[in-house]
MITIMI-510052 format. One record per residue (C-alpha): x, y, z. Coordinates in steps of 0.001 Angstrom, whole numbers, plus 500000, padded with zeros to 6 digits. Layout:
MITIMI-510052
+--------+--------+--------+
!     xx !     yy !     zz !
+--------+--------+--------+
!      X !      Y !      Z !
...
+--------+--------+--------+
This chain:
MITIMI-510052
+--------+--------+--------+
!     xx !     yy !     zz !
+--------+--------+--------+
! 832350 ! 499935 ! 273746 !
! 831054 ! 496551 ! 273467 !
! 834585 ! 495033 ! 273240 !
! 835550 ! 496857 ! 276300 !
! 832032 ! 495460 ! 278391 !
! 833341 ! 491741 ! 276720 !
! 836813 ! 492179 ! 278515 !
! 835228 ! 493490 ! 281285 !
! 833135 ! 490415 ! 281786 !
! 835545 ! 488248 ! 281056 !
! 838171 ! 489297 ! 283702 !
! 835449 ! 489567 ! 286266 !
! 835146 ! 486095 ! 285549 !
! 838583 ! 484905 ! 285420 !
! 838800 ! 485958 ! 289139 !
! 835963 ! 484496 ! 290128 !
! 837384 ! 481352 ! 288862 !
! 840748 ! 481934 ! 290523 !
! 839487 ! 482603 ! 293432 !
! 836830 ! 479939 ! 293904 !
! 839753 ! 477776 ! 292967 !
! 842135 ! 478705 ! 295437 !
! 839070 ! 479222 ! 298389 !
! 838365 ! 475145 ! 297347 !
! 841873 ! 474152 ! 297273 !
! 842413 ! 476246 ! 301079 !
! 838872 ! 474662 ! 302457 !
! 840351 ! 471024 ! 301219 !
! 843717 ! 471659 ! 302835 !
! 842318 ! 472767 ! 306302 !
! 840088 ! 469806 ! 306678 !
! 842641 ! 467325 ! 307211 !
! 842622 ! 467249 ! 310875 !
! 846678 ! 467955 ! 311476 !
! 847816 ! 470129 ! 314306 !
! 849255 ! 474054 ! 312304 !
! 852537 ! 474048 ! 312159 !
! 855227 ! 476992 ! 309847 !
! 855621 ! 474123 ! 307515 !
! 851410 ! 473992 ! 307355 !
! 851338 ! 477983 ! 306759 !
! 853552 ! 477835 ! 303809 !
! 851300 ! 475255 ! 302434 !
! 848375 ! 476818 ! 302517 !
! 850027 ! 480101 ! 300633 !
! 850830 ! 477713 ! 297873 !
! 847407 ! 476762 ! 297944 !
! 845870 ! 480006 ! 297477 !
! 849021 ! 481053 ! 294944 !
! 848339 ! 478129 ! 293132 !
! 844892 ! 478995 ! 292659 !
! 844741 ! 482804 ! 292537 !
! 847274 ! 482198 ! 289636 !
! 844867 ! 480889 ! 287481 !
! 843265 ! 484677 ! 286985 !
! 845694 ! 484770 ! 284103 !
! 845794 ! 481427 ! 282255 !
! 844160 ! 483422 ! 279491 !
! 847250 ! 486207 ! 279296 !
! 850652 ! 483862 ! 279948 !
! 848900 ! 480227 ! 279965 !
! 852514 ! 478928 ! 279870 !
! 853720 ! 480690 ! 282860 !
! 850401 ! 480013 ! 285221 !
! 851318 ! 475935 ! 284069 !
! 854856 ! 476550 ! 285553 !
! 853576 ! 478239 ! 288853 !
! 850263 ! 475693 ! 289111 !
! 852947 ! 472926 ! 288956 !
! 855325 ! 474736 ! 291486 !
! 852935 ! 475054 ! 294359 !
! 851345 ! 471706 ! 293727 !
! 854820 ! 470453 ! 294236 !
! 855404 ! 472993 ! 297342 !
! 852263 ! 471913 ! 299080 !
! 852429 ! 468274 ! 298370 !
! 855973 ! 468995 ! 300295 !
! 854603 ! 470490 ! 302928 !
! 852402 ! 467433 ! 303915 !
! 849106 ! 468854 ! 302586 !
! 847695 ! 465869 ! 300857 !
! 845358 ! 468310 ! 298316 !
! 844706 ! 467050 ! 294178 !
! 846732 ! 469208 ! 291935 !
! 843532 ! 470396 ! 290300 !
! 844800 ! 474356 ! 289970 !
! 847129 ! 472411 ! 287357 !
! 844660 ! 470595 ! 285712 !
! 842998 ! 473979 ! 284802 !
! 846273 ! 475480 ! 283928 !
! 846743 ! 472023 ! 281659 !
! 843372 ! 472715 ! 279591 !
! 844108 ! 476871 ! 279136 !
! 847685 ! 476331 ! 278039 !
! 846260 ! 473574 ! 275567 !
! 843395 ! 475612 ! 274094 !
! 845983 ! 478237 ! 273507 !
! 847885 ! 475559 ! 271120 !
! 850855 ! 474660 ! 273455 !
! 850209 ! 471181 ! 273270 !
! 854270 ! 470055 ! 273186 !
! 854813 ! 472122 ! 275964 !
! 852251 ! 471644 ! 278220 !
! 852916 ! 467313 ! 277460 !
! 856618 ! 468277 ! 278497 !
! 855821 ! 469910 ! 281514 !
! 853176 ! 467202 ! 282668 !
! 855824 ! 464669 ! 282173 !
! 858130 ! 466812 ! 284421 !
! 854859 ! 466933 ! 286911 !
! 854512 ! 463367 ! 287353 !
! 858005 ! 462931 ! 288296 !
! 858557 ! 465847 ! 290153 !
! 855310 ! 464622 ! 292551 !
! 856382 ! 462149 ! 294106 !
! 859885 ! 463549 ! 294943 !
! 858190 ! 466647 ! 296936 !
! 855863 ! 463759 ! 298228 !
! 858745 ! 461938 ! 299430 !
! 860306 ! 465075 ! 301011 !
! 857282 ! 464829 ! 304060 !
! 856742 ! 461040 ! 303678 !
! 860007 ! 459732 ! 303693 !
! 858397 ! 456840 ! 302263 !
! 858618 ! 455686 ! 298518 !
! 855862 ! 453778 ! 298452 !
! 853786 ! 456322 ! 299724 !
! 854713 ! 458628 ! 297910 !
! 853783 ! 456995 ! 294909 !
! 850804 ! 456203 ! 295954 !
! 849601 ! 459691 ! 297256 !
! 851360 ! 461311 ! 294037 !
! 848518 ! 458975 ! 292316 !
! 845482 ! 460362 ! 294031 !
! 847098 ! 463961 ! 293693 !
! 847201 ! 463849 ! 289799 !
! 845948 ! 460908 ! 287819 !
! 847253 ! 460375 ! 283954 !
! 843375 ! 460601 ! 283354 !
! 842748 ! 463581 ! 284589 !
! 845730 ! 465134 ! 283168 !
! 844677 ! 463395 ! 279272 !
! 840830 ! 464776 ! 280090 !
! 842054 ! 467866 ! 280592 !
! 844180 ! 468108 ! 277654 !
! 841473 ! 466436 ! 275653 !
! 838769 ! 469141 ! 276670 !
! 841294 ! 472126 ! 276153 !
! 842114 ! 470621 ! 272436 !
! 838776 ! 470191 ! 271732 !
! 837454 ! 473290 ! 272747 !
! 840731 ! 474769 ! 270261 !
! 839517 ! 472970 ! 267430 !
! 835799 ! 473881 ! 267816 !
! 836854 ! 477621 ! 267990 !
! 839146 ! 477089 ! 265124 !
! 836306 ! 475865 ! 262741 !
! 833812 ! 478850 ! 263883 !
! 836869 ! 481353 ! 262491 !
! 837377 ! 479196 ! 259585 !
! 833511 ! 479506 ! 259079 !
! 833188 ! 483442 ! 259760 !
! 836121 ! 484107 ! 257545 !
! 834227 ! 481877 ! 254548 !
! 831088 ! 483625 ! 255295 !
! 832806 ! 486974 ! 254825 !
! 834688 ! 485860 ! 251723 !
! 831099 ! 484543 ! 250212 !
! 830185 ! 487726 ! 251105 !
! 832777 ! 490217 ! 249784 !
! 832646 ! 487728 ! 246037 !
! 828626 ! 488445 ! 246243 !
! 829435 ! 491907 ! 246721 !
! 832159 ! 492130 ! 244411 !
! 830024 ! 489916 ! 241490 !
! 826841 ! 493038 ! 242081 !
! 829316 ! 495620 ! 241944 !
! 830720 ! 494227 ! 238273 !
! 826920 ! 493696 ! 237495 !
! 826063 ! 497088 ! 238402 !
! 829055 ! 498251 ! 236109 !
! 827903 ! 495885 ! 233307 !
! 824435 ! 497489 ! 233256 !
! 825651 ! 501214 ! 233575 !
! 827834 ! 500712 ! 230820 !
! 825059 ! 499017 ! 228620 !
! 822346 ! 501594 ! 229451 !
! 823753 ! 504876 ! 230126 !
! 827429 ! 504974 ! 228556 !
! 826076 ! 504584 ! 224684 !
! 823460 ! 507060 ! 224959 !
! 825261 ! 509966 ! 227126 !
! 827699 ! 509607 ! 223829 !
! 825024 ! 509703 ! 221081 !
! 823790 ! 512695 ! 223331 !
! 827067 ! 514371 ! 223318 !
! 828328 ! 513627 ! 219592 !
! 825304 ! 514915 ! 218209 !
! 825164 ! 518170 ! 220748 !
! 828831 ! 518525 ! 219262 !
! 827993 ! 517934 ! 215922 !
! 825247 ! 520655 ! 216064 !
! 827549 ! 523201 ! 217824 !
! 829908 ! 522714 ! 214989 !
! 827138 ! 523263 ! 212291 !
! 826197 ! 526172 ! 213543 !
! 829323 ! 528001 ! 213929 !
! 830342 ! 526823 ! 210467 !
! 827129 ! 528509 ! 209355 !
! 827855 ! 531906 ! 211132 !
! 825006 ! 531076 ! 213237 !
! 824509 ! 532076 ! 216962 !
! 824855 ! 528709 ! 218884 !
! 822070 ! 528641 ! 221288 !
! 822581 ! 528468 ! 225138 !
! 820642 ! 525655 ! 225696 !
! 822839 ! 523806 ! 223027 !
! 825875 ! 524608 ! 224998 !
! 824486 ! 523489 ! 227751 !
! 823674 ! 519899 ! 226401 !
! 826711 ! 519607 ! 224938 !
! 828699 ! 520541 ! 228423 !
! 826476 ! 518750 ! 230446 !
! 827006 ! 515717 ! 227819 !
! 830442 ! 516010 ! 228484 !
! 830392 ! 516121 ! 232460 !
! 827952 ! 513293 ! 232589 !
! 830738 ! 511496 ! 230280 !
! 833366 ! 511752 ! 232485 !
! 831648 ! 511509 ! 235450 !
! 830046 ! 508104 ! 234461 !
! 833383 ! 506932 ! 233368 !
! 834616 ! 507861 ! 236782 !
! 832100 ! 505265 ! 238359 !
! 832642 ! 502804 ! 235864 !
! 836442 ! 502797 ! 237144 !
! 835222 ! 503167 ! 240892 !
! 832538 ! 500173 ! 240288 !
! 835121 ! 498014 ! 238556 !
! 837765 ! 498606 ! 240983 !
! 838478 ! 494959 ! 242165 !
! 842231 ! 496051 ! 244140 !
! 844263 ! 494386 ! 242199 !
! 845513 ! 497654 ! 240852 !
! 847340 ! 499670 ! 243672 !
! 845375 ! 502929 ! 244266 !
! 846261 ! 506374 ! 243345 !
! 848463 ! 508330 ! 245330 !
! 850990 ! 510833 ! 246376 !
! 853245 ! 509015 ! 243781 !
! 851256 ! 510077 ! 240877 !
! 850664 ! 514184 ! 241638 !
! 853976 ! 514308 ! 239479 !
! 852225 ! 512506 ! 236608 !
! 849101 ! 515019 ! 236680 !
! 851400 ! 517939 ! 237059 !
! 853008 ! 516354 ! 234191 !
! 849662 ! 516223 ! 231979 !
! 848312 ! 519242 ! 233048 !
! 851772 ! 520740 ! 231753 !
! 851250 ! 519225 ! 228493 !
! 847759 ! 520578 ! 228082 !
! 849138 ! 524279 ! 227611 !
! 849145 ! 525172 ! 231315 !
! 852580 ! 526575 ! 233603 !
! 852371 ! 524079 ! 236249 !
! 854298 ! 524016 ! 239033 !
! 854601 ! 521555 ! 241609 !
! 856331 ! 522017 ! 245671 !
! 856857 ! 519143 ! 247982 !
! 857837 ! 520798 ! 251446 !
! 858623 ! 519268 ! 254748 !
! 859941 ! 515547 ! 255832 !
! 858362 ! 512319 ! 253425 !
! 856725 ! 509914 ! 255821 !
! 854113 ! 507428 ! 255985 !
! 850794 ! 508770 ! 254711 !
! 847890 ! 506731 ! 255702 !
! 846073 ! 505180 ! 252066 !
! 842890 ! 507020 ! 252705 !
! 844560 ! 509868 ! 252922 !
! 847119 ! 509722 ! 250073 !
! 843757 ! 509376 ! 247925 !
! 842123 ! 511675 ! 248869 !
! 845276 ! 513887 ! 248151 !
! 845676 ! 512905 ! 245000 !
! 842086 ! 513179 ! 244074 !
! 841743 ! 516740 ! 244961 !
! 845028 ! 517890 ! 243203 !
! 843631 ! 515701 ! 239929 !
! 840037 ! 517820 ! 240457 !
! 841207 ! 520982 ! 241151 !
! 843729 ! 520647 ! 237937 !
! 840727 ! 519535 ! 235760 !
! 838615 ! 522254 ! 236615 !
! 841564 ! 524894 ! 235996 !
! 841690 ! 523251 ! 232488 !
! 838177 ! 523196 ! 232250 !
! 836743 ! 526667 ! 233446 !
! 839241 ! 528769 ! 234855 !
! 841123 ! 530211 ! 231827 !
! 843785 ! 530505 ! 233745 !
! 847892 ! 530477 ! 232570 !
! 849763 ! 529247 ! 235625 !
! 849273 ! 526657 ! 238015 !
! 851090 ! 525889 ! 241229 !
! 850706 ! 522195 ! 243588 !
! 851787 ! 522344 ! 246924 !
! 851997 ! 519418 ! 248828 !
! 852997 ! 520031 ! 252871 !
! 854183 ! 517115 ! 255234 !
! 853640 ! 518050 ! 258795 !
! 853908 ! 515714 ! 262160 !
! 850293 ! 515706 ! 262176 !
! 848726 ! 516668 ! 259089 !
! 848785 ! 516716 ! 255377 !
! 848618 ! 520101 ! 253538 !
! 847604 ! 520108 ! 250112 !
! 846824 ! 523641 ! 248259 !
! 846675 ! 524140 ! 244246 !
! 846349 ! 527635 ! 243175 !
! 845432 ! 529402 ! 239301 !
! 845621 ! 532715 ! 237835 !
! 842432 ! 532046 ! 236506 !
! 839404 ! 534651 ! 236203 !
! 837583 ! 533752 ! 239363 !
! 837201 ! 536634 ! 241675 !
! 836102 ! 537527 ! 244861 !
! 833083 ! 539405 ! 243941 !
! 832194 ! 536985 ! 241096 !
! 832782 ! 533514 ! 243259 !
! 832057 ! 530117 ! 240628 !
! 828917 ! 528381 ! 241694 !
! 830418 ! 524761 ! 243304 !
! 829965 ! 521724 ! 240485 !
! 829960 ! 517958 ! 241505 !
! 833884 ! 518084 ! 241859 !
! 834395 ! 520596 ! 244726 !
! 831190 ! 518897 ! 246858 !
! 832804 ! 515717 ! 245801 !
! 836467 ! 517081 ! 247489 !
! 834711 ! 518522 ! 250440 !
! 832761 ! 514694 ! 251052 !
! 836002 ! 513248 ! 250983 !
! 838004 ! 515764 ! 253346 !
! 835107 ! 515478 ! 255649 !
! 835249 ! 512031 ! 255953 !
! 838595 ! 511880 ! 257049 !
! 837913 ! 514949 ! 259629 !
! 839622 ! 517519 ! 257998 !
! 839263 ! 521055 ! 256368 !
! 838616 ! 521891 ! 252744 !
! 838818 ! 525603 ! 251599 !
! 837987 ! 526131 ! 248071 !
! 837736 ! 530305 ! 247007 !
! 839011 ! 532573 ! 245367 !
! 841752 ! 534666 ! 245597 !
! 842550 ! 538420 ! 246816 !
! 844628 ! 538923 ! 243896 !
! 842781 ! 536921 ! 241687 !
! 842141 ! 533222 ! 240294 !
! 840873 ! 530018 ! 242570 !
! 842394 ! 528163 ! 245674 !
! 841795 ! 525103 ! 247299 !
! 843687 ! 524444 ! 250258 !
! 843190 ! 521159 ! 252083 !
! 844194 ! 519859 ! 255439 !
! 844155 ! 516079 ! 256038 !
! 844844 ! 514563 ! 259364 !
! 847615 ! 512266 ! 259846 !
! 846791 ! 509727 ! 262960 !
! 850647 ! 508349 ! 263982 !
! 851157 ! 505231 ! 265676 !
! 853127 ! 505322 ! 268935 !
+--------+--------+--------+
């Protein structure tokens, strides 16, 4: 919205440039006192062309130089004895723009094209010259060059300065983010594993004893667990500097893979037409099909496995289903993974269904939104 009110202020004031410009350059021409004549008329068009076409030296700053120059050169023809300052202008856009060869050519071609159209009403060299002088000056054609360069450079060094700013930034950023890793890792990751050895170590005590394990045992040791992985999850996340290429569509054959090797059927069906998946997307793909696999392994007791990944025009389908013992009238509560899934379809805008099945075992269908460019 606010780019759109920028470029709507700025054309409002490119015509109110152009057409102050060609309103001066008309007033100028009608107030040499010279009886009207068809010659006269055409003149004053090329006035008003010449200045009207400054409304887009921003757009095609090479192209206004050409017409600016043509119309100076029509009206000086035509006998109207008006500075070519419609040029000028077109002179300092097309420089600030960085066509500084081109717009020195063209001025060259200017100055000697002048006094020929000059000569054409005059039929006097010497005149000629002379007026061709007073219409455009070597100074103001260097001063207007100079400004346009200057103004180039001066916008040049405010990018060169927001792009350092951001780069300071994003190291600062990146520098806290290793910190925060650091820290995690020196606080949290040794004692979640003294936790969850000695949890482990008492679970296996007790069951080489013949003795009931108690719940709340079980519970530390599978929460030590969980809080292990997930930790080492953020770890990864927080260390992530992208000089590794993300995870994506590539690698579901690899988890199928893995989960195949872990004692479960898996299965894995690529329908429809490859094409370009957007990165966010072929993430967030991956990540549910690595999820949904780890909690098959993890609570679903289930045999088979099947990974279906659907390309479609405008979406991307992505469904994993298990034999497992989930049932409809027995639904698992939803862990950290699934609300982690569901954050991540969301955030793309599209659907995540995660339930179980009529005939049994869990699904999680997911459908991602694929934006194409025209």
């Amino acid at each position: 919205m606010n780019s759109q009110r920028f470029a709507g202020r700025a054309g409002v004031k490119d015509w109110a440039i152009a057409v102050g410009m060609a309103a001066a350059l008309l007033v100028t021409g009608l107030s040499e006192q010279r009886p009207a004549t068809g010659l006269d008329l055409l003149g004053y068009a090329l006035l008003v062309a010449g200045g009207l076409t400054l409304v887009a030296r921003r757009r095609a700053p090479i192209p206004v130089l050409a017409v600016t120059g043509l119309c100076a050169v029509g009206y000086q023809a035509a006998g109207l004895d008006v500075p070519a300052v419609a040029y000028l202008f077109a002179v300092y856009a097309a420089v600030r723009e960085g066509h500084r060869t081109l717009t020195a050519v063209a001025s060259v071609i200017m100055l000697a094209a002048l006094p020929l159209g000059i000569l054409v009403s005059l039929h006097d060299l010497g005149k000629a010259f002379t007026q061709a002088r007073g219409a455009l000056e070597i100074a103001w054609l260097i001063a207007a060059g100079a400004a346009g360069e200057a103004l180039r450079q001066a916008e040049q060094r405010a990018d060169e300065a927001e792009r350092t700013r951001e780069e300071t930034a994003r190291r600062r950023a990146d520098e806290e983010r290793l910190h925060i890793a650091r820290e995690l890792h020196d606080s949290l990751t040794h004692q979640i594993s003294v936790v969850k050895v000695q949890a482990e170590v008492a679970v296996h005590v007790a069951r080489k004893r013949g003795e009931q394990v108690p719940e709340a045992l079980l519970a530390i040791q599978e929460a030590g667990r969980e809080a292990s992985r997930e930790l080492r999850a953020t770890l990864e996340a927080l260390r992530d500097d992208d000089t590794t290429p993300p995870h994506g569509l590539d690698h579901v054959p690899e988890l199928v893979k893995r989960a195949s090797t872990n004692g479960l059927e898996t299965t894995l069906t690529i329908e429809g037409e490859r094409c370009d998946v957007p990165a966010a997307v072929e993430r967030t793909a991956y990540r549910i099909v690595q999820e949904s696999l780890t909690n098959v392994a993890r609570h679903a007791a289930a045999t088979t496995v099947s990974v279906r990944i659907h390309y479609r025009p405008d979406a991307l389908g992505v469904r994993v289903d298990d034999d497992g013992k989930a049932t409809a009238s027995d639904p698992p509560l939803p862990g950290i993974g699934l609300l982690g899934m569901h954050e991540r379809v969301t955030a793309l805008g599209g659907r995540l269904h995660a339930e179980p099945r009529d005939e049994g075992g869990f699904t999680v269908r997911a459908e991602l939104p694929v934006e194409r460019t025209p």
